[in-house]
C-alpha positions in Angstrom: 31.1 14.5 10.6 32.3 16.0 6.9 30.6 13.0 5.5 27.2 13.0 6.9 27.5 16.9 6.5 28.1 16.6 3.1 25.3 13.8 2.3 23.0 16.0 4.2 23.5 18.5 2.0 23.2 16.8 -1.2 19.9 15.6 -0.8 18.0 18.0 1.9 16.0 19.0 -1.4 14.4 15.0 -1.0 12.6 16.5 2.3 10.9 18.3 -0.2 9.5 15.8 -2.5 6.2 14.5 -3.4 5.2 10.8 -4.5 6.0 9.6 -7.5 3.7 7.4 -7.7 5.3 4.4 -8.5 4.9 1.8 -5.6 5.6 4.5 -3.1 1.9 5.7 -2.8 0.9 2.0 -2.7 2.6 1.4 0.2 1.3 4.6 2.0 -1.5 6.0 0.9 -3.1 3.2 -0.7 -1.9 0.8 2.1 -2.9 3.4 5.0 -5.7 1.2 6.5 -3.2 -1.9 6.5 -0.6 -0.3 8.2 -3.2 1.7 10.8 -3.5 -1.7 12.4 -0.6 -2.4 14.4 -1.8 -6.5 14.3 -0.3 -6.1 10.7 3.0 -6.1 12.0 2.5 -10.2 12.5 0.4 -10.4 9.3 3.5 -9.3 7.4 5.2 -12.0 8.1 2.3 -14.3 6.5 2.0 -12.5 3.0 3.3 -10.9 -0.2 4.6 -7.6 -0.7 2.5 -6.2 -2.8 -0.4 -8.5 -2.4 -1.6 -11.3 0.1 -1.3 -13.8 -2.1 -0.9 -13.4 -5.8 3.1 -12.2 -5.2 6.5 -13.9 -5.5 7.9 -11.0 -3.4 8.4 -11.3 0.3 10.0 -8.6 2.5 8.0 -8.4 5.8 10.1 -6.2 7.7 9.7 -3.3 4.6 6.1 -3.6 5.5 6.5 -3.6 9.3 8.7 -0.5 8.6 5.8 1.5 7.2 3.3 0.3 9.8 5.6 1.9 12.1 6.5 5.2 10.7 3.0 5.7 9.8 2.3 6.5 13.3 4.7 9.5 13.0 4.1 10.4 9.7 0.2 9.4 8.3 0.4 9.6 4.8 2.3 12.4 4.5 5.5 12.2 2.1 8.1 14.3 3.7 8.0 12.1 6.5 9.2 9.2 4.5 11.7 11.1 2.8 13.7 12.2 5.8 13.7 8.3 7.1 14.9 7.6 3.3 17.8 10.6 4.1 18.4 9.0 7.7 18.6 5.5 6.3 21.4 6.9 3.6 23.5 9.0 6.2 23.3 5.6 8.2 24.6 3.7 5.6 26.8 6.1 5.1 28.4 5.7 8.4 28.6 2.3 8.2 30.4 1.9 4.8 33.4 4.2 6.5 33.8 1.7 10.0 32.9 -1.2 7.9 36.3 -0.2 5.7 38.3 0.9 8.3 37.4 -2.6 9.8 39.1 -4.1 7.0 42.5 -2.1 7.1 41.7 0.3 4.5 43.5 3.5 5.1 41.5 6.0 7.3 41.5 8.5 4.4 41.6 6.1 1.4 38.1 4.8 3.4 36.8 8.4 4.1 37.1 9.3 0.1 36.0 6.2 -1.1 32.7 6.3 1.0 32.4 10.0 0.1 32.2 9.0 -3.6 29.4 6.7 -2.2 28.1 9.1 -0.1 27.3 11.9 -3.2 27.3 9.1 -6.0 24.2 10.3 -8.4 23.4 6.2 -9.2 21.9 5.9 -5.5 20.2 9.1 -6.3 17.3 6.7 -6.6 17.9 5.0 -3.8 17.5 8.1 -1.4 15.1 10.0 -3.5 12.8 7.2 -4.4 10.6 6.2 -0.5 11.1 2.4 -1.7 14.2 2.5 -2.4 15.3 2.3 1.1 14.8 -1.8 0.7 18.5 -2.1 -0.2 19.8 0.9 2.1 17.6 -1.0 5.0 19.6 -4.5 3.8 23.3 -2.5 3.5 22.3 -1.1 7.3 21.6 -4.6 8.1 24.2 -6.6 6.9 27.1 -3.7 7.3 25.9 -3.8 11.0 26.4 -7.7 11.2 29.7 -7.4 9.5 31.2 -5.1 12.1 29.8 -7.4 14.6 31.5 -10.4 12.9 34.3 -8.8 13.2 34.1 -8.1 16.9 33.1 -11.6 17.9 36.2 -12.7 15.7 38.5 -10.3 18.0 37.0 -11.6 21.4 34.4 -14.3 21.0 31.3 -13.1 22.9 27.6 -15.1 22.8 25.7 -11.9 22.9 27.8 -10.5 20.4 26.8 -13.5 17.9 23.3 -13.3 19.0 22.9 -9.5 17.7 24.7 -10.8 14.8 22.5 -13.1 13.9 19.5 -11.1 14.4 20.8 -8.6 12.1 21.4 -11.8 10.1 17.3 -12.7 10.1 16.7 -8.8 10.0 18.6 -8.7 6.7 16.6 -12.3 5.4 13.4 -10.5 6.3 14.0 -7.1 4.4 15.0 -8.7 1.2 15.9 -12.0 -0.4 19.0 -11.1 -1.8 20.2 -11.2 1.7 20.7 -15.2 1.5 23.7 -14.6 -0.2 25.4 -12.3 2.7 26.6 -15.2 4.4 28.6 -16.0 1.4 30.4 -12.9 1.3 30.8 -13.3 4.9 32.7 -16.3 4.7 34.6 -15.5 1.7 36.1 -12.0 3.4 37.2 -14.3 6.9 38.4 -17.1 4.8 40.6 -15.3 1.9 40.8 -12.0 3.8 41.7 -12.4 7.1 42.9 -16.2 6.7 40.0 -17.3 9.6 40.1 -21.0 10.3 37.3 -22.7 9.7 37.3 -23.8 13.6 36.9 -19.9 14.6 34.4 -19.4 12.7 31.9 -22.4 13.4 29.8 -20.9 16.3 29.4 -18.0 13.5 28.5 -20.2 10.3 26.3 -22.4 12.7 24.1 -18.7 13.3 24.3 -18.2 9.5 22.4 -21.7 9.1 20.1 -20.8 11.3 19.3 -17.6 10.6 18.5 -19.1 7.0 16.4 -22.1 8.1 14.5 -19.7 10.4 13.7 -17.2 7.0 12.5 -20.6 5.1 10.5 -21.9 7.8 8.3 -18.5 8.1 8.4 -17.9 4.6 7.3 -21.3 4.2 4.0 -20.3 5.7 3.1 -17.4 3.8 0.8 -17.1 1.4 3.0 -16.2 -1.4 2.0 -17.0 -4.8 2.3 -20.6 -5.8 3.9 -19.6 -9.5 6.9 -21.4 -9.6 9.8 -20.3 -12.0 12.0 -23.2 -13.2 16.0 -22.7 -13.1 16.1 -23.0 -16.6 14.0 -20.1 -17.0 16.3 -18.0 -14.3 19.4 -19.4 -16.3 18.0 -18.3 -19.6 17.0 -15.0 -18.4 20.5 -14.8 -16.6 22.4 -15.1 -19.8 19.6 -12.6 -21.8 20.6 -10.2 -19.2 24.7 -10.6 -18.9 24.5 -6.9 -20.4 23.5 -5.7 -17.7 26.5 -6.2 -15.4 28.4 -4.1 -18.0 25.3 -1.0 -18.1 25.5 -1.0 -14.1 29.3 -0.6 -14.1 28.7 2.0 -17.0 26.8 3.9 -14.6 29.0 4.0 -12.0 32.4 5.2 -13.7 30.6 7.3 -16.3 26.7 8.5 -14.6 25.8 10.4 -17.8 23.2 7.5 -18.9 21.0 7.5 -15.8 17.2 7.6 -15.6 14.5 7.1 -12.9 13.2 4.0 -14.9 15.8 2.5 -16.7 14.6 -0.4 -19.7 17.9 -2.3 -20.3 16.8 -2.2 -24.4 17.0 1.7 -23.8 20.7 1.6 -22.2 24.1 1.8 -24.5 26.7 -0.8 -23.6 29.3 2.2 -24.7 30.5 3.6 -21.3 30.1 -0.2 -19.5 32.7 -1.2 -22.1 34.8 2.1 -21.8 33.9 1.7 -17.5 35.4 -2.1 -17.5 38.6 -1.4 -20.1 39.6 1.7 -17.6 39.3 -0.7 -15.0 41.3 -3.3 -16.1 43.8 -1.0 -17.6 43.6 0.3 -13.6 44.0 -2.9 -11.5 47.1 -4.1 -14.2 48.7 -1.0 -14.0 48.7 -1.1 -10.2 49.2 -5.0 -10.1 46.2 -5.0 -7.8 45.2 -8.5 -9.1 47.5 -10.0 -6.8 45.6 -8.8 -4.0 42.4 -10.8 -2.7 40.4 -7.9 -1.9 40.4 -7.2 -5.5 38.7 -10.3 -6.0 36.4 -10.2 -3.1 35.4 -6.7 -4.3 34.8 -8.2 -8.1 33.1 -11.2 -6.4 30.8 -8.7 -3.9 30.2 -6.6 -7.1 28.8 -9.5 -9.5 27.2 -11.5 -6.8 25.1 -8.7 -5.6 23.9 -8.1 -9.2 23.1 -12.1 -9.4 19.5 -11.3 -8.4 18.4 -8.7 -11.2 20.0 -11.2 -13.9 17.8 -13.8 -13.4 14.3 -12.8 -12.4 12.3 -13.0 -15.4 10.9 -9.9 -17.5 7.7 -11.4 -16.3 8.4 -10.6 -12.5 10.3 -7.3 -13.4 11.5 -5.9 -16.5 13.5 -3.1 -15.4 17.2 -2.2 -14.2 16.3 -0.1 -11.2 19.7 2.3 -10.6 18.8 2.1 -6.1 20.1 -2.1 -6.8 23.6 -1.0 -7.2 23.6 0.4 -3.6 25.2 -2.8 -2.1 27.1 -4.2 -5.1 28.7 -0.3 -5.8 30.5 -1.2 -2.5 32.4 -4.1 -4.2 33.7 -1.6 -6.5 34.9 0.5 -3.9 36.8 -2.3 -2.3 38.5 -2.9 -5.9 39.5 0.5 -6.3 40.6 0.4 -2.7 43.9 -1.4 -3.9 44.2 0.2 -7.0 45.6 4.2 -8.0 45.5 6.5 -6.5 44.4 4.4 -3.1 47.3 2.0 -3.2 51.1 2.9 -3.7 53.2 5.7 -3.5 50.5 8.2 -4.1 50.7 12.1 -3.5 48.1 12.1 -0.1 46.9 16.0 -1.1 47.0 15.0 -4.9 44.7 12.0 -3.7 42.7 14.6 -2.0 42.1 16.8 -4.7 41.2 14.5 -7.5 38.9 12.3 -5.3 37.1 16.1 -3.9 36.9 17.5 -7.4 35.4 13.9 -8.4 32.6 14.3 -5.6 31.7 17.5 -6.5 30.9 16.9 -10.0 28.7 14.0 -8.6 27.0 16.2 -6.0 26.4 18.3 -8.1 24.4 15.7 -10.8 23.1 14.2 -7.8 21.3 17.3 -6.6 20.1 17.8 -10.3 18.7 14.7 -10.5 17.1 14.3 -6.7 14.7 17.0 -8.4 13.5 14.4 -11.2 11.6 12.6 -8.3 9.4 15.5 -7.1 5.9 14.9 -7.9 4.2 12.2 -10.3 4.2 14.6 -13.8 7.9 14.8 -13.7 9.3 11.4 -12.8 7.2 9.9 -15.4 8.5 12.7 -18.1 12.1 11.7 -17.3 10.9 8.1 -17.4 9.8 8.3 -20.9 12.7 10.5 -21.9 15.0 8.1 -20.4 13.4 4.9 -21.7 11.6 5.5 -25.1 10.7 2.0 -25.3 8.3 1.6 -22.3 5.1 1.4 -22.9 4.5 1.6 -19.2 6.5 4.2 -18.6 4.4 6.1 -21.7 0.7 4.8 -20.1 1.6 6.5 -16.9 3.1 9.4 -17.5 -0.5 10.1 -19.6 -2.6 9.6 -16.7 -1.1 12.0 -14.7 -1.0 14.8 -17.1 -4.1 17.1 -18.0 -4.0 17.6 -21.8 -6.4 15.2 -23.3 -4.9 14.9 -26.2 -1.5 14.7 -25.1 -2.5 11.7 -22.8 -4.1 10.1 -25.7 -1.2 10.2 -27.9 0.8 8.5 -24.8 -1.7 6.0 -24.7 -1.6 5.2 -28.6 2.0 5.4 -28.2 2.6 3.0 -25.4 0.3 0.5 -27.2 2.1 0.7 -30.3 5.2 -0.9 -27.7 3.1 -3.3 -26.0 -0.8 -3.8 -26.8 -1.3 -6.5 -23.6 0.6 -3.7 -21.5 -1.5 -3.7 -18.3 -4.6 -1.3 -17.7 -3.6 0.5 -20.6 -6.4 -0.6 -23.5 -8.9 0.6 -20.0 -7.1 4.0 -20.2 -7.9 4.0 -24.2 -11.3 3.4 -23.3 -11.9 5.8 -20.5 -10.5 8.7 -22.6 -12.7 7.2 -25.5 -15.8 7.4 -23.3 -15.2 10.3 -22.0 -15.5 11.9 -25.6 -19.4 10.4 -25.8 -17.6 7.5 -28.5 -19.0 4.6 -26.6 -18.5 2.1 -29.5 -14.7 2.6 -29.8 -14.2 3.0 -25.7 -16.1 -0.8 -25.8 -13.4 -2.5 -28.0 -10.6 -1.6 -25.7 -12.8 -2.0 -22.8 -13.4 -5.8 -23.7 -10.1 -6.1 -24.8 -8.5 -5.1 -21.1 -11.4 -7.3 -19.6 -10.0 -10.1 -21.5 -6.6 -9.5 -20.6 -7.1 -8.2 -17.0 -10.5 -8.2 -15.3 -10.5 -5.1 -13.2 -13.6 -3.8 -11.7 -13.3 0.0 -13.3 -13.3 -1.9 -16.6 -16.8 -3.8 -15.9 -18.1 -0.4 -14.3 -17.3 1.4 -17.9 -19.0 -1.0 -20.0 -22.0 -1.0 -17.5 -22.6 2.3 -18.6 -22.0 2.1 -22.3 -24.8 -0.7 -22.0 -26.7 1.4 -19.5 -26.9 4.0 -22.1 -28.0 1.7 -24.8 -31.4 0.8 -23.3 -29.4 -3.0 -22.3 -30.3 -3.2 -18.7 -29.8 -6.8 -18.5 -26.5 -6.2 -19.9 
């Protein structure tokens, strides 16, 4: 009850929230037709995320989820935001079972999932309506665990047919699930010293749960672009920084920002953040303990994902993708000081509170950063001086002419080919009667990316030439 009190309170301001526009209005309001038609629910199962077919991305059941709720809630935001807050206080609940599960301490598990509860990295995750991807997958894959655990205790088929289905539930909210059986295994194996005999029935659901996802995403019309494992092992090692700018982010949250460019993030407190924590499991001689190792395993394996897709699929370092592998450090910590030894109870109380209310406290700050387009893109550009799609947006959502031209220069000074962006030069060019100039960029985004509003432009430059043909 104090926990999902506490989370409550931290982010009630989300109910409040506009778009951002970034994917979330995509998804609603730009999607609202799509997900009017509850014979979309099976469709999502057949196509891309983001488009039909010219996407790599497949999660069907975070389409399904917005057919649903769009019956409740149209295309109004505040809807979404209190499922967002629902999913979170969810999660929430099923972090503190989920370590109670595994032996942790009652209160050691309580403050450990109150510093996840208030933690201002997941602001993003809660304040941001797509970020509920990965709190839908931690719902789904916490709920399985549990239910492992249960079937492990006294072996029940209906027990391992729920598990499972929170097994293909988990495969059909987001890829990265395909590595939860993994974790799975590694926890009963090294953990709780399973037998590989108890746990056949278990790994046999795990395979099929797996060739189940592959066979329907199999039949999808997903885009046909292939990337090579050499060019997900290259981008792996360009991107090993990262691992160390995530765990900066979680010891020291001073370097956050709604749309985080992994050029724009100092490796400083990810070096000072994994020295601290050495220095912590030594000291404690926690590295004799397997749930250390599980926790760093859980931690890196989680983060596997972001490393290698390649800056041509997604160039940023979202902050809501630490929401499953922050739990791995948790479990580490979990057998280090002040959770493990001879360690003052109220002492441990006091430090761990005055901890969570700094981060409530950074966390309510920050949920405001996400309250209508003008200022999530501000703080993106503030945060990430070096995107030139973070720049592009932010000027078409403010007024000043002038300003939103100098963020258009700007942003194509970083990146010329950036997307849409030599259209929005030419609109504001057009706009200002200078036809000749707004054609150049015009035919330069046609060249680049063929959008209709483009073609529409340039039909009325040669309209007002006399060049009807044209």
């Amino acid at each position: 009850a104090i926990l999902l009190s506490v989370t409550f309170l931290v982010y009630a301001r989300t109910l409040t929230l506009d778009y951002t526009k970034l994917d979330d209005s995509i998804f609603i309001v730009e999607n609202a037709q799509y997900n009017s038609d509850l014979r979309n629910i099976g469709v999502s199962f057949q196509r891309g995320l983001f488009n039909p077919t010219k996407d790599a991305y497949y999660r069907p059941l975070f389409l399904v989820d917005f057919i649903l709720e769009s019956r409740l809630f149209g295309i109004e935001p505040a809807g979404y935001h209190f499922s967002n807050l629902l999913f979170h206080l969810i999660s929430v609940m099923l972090l503190f079972l989920f370590l109670k599960r595994i032996k942790i301490p009652p209160l050691d598990a309580f403050l450990l999932t109150l510093i996840f509860a208030v933690h201002p990295v997941l602001t993003q995750a809660v304040a941001w309506i797509p970020g509920r991807n990965d709190m839908l997958l931690m719902i789904m894959f916490l709920s399985a665990f549990i239910l492992l655990f249960k079937y492990l205790e006294k072996p029940s088929p209906v027990t391992l047919f729920f598990h499972f289905l929170l097994i293909v539930a988990a495969l059909f909210t987001k890829e990265t699930a395909i590595i939860i059986p993994v974790i799975m295994g590694g926890f009963m194996v090294l953990y709780l010293k399973c037998g590989w005999r108890k746990l056949a029935f278990p790994v046999l659901s795990w395979v099929s749960a797996i060739a189940l996802w592959l066979l329907v995403r199999s039949t999808a019309t997903l885009s046909k672009d292939w990337v090579s494992p050499a060019t997900m092992l290259q981008a792996g090692v360009e991107r090993l920084g990262v691992i160390l700018q995530y765990l900066g982010k979680i010891f020291f949250p001073v370097n956050l920002t709604v749309f985080p460019m992994a050029e724009d993030i100092t490796l400083v407190w990810g070096v000072l953040a994994l020295a601290g924590l050495i220095a912590l499991i030594v000291y404690s001689k926690s590295y004799t303990r397997s749930l250390t190792w599980l926790g760093l395993f859980w931690f890196i394996i989680f983060l596997v994902p972001v490393l290698i897709v390649p800056k041509s699929l997604n160039d940023q370092v979202f902050e809501h993708r630490l929401y499953l592998p922050m739990v791995g450090i948790l479990l580490i910590l979990s057998q280090a000081l002040p959770f493990s030894g001879k360690f003052d109870p109220k002492l441990k109380i006091v430090l761990v509170s005055g901890i969570a209310l700094i981060f409530s406290v950074v966390s309510v700050i920050r949920t405001d950063y996400f309250k209508d387009p003008v200022t999530f893109w501000t703080h993106a550009v503030e945060g990430s001086p070096h995107s030139a799609y973070a720049k592009a947006l932010l000027g078409t959502k403010i007024e000043d002419p002038v300003a939103r031209e100098k963020l258009f220069m700007e942003a194509r000074a970083i990146d010329p080919n950036q997307k849409n962006l030599n259209y929005y030069i030419g609109k504001v060019l057009f706009d200002r009667k200078n036809t000749d100039s707004a054609a150049v960029y015009l035919r330069r985004e046609i060249a680049l990316n063929p959008i209709p509003d483009a073609y529409f432009l340039m039909a009325q430059i040669a309209f007002s030439n006399n060049l009807f043909d044209s």
